[in-house]
ZAMARGU-4260 file (C-alpha; in steps of 0.2 Angstrom, whole numbers, plus 5000, padded with zeros to 4 digits):
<rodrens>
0) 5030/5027/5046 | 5017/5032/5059 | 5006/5047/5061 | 5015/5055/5071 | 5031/5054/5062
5) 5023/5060/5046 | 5016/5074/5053 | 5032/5080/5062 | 5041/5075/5043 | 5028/5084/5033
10) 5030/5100/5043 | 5049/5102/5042 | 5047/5101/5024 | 5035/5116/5024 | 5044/5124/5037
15) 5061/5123/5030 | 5055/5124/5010 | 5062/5109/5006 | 5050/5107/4992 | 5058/5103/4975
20) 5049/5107/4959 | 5051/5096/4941 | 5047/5102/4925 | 5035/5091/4912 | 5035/5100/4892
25) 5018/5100/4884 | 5022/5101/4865 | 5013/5111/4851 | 5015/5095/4839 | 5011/5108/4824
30) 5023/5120/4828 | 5035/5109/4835 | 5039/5118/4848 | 5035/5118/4868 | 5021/5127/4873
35) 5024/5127/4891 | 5031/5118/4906 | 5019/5107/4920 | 5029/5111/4937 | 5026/5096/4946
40) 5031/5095/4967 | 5042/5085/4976 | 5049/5081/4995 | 5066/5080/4998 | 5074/5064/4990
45) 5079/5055/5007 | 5062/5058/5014 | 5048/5046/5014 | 5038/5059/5007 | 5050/5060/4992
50) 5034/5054/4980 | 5020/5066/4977 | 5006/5053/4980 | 5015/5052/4996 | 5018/5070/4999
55) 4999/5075/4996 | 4992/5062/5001 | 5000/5066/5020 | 4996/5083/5017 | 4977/5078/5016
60) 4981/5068/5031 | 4987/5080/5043 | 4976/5095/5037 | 4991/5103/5030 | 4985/5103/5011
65) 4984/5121/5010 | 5001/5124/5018 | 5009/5112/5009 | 5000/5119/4991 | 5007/5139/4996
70) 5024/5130/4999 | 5024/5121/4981 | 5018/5137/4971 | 5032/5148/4981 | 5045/5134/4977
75) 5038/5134/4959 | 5039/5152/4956 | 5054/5153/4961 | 5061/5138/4950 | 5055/5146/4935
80) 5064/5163/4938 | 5081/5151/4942 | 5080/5143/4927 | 5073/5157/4915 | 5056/5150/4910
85) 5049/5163/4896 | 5035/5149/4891 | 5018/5147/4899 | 5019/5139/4917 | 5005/5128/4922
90) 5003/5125/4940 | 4990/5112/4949 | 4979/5122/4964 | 4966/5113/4973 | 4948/5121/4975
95) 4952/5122/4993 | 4965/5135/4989 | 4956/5146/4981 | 4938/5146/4990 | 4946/5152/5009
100) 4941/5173/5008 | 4959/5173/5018 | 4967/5169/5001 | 4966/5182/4990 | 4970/5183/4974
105) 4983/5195/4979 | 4992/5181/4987 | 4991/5169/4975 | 4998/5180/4963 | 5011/5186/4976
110) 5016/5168/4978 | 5018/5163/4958 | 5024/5179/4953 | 5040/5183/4963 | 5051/5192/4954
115) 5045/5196/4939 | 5033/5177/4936 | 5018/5187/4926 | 5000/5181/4928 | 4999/5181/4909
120) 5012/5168/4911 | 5002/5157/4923 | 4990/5145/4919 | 4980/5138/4937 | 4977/5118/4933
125) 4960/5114/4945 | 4959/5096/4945 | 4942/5088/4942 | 4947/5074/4954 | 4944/5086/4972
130) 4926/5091/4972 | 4922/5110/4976 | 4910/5113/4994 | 4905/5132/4986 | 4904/5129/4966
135) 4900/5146/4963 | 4912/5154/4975 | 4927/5146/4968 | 4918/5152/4950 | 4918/5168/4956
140) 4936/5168/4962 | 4942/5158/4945 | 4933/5174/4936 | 4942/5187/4949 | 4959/5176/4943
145) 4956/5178/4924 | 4953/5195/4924 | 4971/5199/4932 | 4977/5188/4918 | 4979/5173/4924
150) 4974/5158/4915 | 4964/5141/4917 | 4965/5124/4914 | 4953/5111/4920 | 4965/5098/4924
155) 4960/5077/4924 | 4945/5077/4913 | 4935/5062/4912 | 4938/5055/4930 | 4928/5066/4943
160) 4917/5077/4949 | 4909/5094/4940 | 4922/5096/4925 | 4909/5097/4912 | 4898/5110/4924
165) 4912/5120/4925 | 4919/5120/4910 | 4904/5128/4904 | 4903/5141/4917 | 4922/5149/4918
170) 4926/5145/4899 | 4945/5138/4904 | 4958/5142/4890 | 4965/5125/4892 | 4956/5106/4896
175) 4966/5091/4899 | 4959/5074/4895 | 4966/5061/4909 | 4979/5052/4904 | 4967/5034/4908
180) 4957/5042/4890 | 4975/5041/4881 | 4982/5027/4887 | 4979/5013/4871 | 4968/5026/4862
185) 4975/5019/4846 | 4967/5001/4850 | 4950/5006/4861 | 4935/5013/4851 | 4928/5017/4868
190) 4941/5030/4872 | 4942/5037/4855 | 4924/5042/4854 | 4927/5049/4870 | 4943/5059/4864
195) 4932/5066/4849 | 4918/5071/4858 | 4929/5082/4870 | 4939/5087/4854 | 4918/5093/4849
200) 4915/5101/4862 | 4930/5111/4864 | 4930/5118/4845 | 4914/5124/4851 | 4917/5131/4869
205) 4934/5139/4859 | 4945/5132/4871 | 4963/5122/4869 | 4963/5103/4872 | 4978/5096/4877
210) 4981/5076/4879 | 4988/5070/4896 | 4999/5052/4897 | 5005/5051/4879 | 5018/5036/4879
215) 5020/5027/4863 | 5020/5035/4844 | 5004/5026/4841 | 4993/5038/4852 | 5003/5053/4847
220) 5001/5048/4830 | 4982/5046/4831 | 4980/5059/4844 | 4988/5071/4830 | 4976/5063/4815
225) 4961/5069/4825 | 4967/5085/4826 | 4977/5086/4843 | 4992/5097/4843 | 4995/5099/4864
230) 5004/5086/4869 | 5010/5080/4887 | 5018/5064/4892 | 5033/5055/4894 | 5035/5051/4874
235) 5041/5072/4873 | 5048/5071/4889 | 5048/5065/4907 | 5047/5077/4923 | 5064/5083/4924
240) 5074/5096/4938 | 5078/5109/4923 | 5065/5113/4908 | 5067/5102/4894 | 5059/5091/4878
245) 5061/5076/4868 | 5056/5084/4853 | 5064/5071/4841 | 5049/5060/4842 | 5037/5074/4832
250) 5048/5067/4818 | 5042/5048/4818 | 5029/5047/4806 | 5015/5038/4804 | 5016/5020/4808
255) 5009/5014/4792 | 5014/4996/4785 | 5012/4987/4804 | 5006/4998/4817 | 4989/4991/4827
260) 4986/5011/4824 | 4983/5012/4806 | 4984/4997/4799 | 4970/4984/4808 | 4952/4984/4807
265) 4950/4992/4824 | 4957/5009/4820 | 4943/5011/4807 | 4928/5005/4820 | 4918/5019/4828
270) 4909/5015/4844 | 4890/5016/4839 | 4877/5011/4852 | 4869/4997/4846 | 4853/4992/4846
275) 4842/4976/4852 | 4833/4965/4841 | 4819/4968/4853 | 4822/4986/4851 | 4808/4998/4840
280) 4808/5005/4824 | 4802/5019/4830 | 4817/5019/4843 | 4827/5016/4827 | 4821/5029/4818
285) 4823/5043/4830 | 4842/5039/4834 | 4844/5038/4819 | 4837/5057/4814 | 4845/5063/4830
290) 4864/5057/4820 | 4862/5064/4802 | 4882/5056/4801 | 4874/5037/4806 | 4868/5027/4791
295) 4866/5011/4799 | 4864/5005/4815 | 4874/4988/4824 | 4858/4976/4832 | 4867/4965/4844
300) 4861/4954/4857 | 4873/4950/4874 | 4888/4960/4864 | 4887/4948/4848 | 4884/4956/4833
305) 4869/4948/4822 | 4868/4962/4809 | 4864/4980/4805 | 4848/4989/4803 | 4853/5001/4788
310) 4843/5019/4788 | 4838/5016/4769 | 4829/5003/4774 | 4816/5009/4788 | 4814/5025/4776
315) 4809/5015/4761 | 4794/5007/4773 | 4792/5023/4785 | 4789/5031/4768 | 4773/5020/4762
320) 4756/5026/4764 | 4755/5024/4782 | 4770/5014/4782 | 4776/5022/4799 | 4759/5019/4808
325) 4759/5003/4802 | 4778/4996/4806 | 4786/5008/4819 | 4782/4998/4833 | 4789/4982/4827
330) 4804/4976/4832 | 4820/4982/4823 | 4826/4960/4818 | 4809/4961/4806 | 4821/4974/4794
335) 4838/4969/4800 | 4849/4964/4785 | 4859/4948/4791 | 4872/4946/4780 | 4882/4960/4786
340) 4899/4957/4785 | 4910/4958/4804 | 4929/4956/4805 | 4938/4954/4819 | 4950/4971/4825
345) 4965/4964/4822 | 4959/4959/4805 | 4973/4969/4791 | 4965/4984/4780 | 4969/4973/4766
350) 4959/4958/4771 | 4942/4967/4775 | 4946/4973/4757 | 4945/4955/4749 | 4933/4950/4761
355) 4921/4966/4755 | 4925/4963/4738 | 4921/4944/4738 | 4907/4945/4748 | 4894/4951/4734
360) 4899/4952/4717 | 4886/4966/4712 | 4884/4975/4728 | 4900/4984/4737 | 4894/4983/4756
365) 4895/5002/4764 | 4898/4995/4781 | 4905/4981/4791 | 4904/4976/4811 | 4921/4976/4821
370) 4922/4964/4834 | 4934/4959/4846 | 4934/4940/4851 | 4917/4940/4845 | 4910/4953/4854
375) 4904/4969/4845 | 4917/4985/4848 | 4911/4997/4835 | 4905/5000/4814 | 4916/5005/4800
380) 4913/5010/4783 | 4919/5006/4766 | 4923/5025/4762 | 4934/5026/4779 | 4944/5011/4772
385) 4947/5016/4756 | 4954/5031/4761 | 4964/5024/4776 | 4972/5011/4760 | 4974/5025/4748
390) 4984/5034/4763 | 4994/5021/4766 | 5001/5013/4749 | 5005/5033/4747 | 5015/5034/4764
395) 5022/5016/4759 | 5028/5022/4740 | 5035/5038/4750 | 5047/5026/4759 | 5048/5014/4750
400) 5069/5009/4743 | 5071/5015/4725 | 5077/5002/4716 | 5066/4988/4724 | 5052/4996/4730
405) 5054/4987/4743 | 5046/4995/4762 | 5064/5007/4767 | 5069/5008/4784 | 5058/5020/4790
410) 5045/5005/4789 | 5057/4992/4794 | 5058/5001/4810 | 5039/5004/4811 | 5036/4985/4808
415) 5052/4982/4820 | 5042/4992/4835 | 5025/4982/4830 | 5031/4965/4832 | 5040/4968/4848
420) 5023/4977/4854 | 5012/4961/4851 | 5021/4953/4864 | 5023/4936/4852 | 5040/4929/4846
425) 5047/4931/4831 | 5062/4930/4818 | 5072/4944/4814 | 5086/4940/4798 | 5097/4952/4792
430) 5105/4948/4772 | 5118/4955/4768 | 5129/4953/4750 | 5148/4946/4754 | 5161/4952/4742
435) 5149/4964/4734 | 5161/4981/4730 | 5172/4972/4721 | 5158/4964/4712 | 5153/4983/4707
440) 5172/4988/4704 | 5172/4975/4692 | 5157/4974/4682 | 5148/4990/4687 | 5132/4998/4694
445) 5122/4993/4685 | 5126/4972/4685 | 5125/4976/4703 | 5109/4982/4703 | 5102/4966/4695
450) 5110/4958/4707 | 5101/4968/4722 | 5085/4966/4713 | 5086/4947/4711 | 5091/4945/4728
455) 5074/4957/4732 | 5064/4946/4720 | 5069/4930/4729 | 5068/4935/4745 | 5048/4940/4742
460) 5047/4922/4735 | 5053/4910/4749 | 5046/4922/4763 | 5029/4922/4756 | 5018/4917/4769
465) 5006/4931/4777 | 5015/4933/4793 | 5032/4937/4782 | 5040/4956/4780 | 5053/4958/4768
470) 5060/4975/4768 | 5077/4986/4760 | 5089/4993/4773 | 5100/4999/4759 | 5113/4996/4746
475) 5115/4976/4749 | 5105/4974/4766 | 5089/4967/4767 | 5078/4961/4785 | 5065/4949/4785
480) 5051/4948/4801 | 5043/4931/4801 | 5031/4924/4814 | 5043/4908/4811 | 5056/4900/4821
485) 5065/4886/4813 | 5070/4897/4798 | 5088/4891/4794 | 5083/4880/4781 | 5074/4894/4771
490) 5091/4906/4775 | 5099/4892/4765 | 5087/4890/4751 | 5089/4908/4747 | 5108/4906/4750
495) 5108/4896/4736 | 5097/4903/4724 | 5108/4919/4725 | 5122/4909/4721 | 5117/4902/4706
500) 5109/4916/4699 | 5124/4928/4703 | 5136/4915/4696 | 5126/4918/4678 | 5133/4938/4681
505) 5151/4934/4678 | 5162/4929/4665 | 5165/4911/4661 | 5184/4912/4663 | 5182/4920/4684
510) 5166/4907/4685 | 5179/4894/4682 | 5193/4902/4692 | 5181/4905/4708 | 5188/4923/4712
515) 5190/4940/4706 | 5206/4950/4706 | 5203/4968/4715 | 5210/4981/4725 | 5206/4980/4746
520) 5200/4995/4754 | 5221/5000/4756 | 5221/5000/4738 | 5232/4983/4738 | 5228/4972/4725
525) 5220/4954/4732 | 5208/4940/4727 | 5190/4942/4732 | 5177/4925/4731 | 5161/4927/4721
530) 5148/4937/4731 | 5138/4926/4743 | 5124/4930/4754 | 5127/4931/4774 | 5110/4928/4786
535) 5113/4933/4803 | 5095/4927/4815 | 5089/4934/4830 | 5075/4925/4837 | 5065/4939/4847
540) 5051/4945/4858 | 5047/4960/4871 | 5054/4950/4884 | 5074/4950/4877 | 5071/4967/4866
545) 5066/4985/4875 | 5067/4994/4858 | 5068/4990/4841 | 5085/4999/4841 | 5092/4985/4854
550) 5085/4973/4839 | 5092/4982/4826 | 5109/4979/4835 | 5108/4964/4839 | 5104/4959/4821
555) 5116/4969/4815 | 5130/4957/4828 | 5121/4942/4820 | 5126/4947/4802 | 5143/4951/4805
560) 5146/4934/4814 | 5136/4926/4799 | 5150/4934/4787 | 5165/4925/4794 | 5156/4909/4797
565) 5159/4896/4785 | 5141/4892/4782 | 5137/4913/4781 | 5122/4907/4793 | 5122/4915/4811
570) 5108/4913/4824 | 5107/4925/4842 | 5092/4919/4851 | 5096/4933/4866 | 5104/4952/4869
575) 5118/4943/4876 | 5128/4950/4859 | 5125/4968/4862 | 5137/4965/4879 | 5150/4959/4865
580) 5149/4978/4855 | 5162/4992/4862 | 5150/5010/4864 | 5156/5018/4850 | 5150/5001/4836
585) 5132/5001/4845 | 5134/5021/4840 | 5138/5015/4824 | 5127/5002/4820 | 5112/5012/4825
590) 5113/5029/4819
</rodrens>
């Protein structure tokens, strides 16, 4: 497309109003509810300006960014009326709009508040990314704008020019973190100090933070443990032509049991500048009296970690007669303590438990250094883990199966979601008990239930290694997750374990007939075998699986193949069996 075409395109879209506005939800995660919509601007679909990046960035171009900006906020006023928007309406305004003395704020009210849009309702986004030629005439205008009622987000924080400046000056009633600052917040220490120090600074200024770009349950899930409740991204909902929200994933809850966000080493590092072995005591000292919450500080050299310089220490020697005279301007390696204990961030909360607890037998360590590949990424504490493991074992008792105790299917599909995340393949098996109501019918409940807790007990003892997950869909259905994949001859070791210890449950007169005489599910007397376990396998990664629901079904295809084959053994190494499944079994197989 040349200049010239894009010019003459980009002005009969402003000319004819053929701007299109989309809706994005920003969630109150507390309330559940929506809080209010992002109107985001479009060109026509058949134009090559279609795309926003496209669509400003040819307004900027052709000198038309003003133009096309008053286009987009008529279009956007107008929408919300149509569609009957009674929450808050955020809108995006570039500083150039607002600095001209041609635009008043008569207009832009004039422009957002047809027929009945009321400035309460409005709140002006001004990006960070666009710096501001007059700083303190568009303060003065952003100050005209919040006395008529309108509010103020500063929009993008973290990626430009005066946010910070400003933000101090107009005290905006919203901030927005970029969405770069979210994106794997969950699994960068670097970003999550950011996010808490914005989170600081806005309980402080008494201003709303809202988190841009949220995309997976693990950032909301963390985002939400820090204490942010305004959400925005497509996990609650993507821009859409009408006002809507995915509200449903507010009920996830915390990925305990599997998740990189609650269950590694890394979520419990916090970002701590370290020091130099060259570095002062004295340097030492006054970092460490400027962070009363800092108890010991990392001493690294070219990002590897080589121990921690621990506050207790340098007071027990500043303290001596002249003992900070005398020491503070030697360097910090004379007092560091060596033996300090680094784990890597992927590192399980339960192995820095051992590793703590083995490390000294008459000293609990308070600290321990994170590091990823080697290279120093943060501290955590002992007090921070031990409440992070608390937390979890009472989440993982909350949905935990009843009878086994076993993780229930809320962390099956938490476990499900984290597997398929680490990129890596794995095994998927789905057990299930052949023949197991008339079993019941016969014997009762309770023999049933010693069978389901056998199965569980021999389950946890063939898939024992540390990259094995046994959970307890329910009733007679179990999954197991192993970072193997040649599994079939383990699927037939507890295949016949089960069969000779459910054997033992019956009478000697139907062990020796090989059946049971029951009623079918028409009420029709028949012969039933002796229960007998089915295995259906799906080898999986990322790559064959979008979603944990896909695997779930394609398990669940793989066990009911694994019932009518003579061997009860089924492997699906692809998705190719969903393709087999009629709409209305996939809707049954996952809800």
């Amino acid at each position: 497309m040349t200049a010239c075409d894009q010019a003459r395109e980009l002005q009969r879209i402003i000319d004819q109003q053929l701007i299109s506005t989309m809706f994005q939800p920003i969630v109150d995660c507390q309330k559940g509810t929506v809080l209010g919509y992002e109107v985001l601007s479009r060109g026509p679909s058949d134009s090559p300006l279609h795309g926003a990046p496209a669509l400003f960035q040819a307004g900027e171009q052709c000198k038309q960014v003003i133009s096309l900006e008053q286009a987009c906020l008529l279009e956007a006023g107008q929408s919300c009326i149509r569609h009957g928007v009674s929450h808050l309406v955020f809108v995006n305004v570039s500083p150039g709009l607002l600095l001209p003395k041609a635009f008043a704020e008569d207009r832009l009210q004039s422009l957002l508040a047809t027929n009945g849009l009321k400035p309460e309702n409005v709140v002006i986004e001004l990006s960070e990314r666009y710096p501001a030629d007059n700083p303190e005439a568009l303060k003065a205008r952003l100050t005209a704008l919040k006395k008529r009622g309108f509010r103020i987000a500063i929009d993008d924080l973290g990626t430009g020019y005066s946010g910070l400046k400003l933000w101090s000056e107009i005290q905006p009633d919203f901030v927005k973190i970029d969405r770069h600052f979210i994106r794997d917040v969950d699994r960068d220490l670097v970003k999550k100090e950011f996010v808490r120090s914005v989170i600081n600074l806005c309980e402080r200024l008494g201003c709303r933070l809202i988190a841009e770009g949220v995309e997976t349950v693990a950032e909301l899930t963390l985002l939400r443990s820090m204490g942010i409740h305004l959400i925005q991204g497509f996990l609650l909902g993507r821009p859409n032509p009408f006002p809507t929200a995915e509200l449903s994933a507010l009920d996830n809850p915390d990925p305990i049991g599997g998740g990189q966000a609650t269950s590694d080493a890394g979520y419990l590092g916090r970002y701590i500048v370290p020091l130099a072995p060259t570095a002062s005591l004295g340097e030492a000292w006054q970092v460490l009296q400027s962070s009363p919450s800092i108890f010991a500080l990392p001493v690294v050299d070219n990002d590897r970690p080589l121990g921690l310089l621990h506050k207790w220490r340098v007071m027990e020697v500043f303290s001596s007669t002249y003992g900070r005279a005398l020491n503070e301007t030697k360097p910090v390696s004379s007092l560091t303590a060596y033996d300090a204990l680094v784990v890597e961030h992927d590192e399980s909360l339960e192995a820095v438990s051992q590793s703590l607890l083995e490390d000294d037998l008459h000293y609990l360590k308070q600290h321990f250094i994170v590091t990823r590949n080697g290279h120093y990424i943060g501290l955590g504490s002992t007090r921070s883990l031990l409440r992070m493991m608390t937390r979890s074992r009472v989440e993982q008792a909350r949905h935990a199966n009843p009878l086994t105790q076993l993780p229930g299917n809320v962390l099956i599909q938490q476990e499900a979601v984290h597997r398929l995340q680490q990129n890596n393949p794995f095994t998927c098996i789905y057990f299930d008990i052949d023949h197991f109501k008339p079993f019941n019918d016969l014997l009762g409940y309770s023999k049933g239930d010693e069978v389901i807790l056998s199965l569980a007990r021999q389950l946890c003892t063939v898939f024992n290694g540390d990259s094995e997950w046994v959970g307890h869909i329910g009733g007679d259905d179990f999954v197991v997750f192993s970072d193997r994949l040649e599994i079939r001859k383990r699927c037939e070791e507890v295949q016949q374990l089960f069969a000779l210890e459910a054997a033992t449950r019956y009478p000697e007169a139907i062990r020796q007939a090989g059946f049971i005489t029951g009623e079918d599910r028409d009420g029709l007397p028949r012969q039933f075998p002796l229960v007998a376990l089915s295995a259906g396998i799906v080898v999986a990664d990322s790559r064959a699986f979008g979603s944990a629901a896909d695997l779930a079904a394609t398990a669940a295809v793989a066990k009911s193949k694994a019932k009518k084959a003579v061997s009860g053994i089924q492997i699906v190494s692809n998705i190719a069996a969903l393709n087999e499944m009629s709409d209305d079994h996939k809707t049954t197989l996952l809800a």
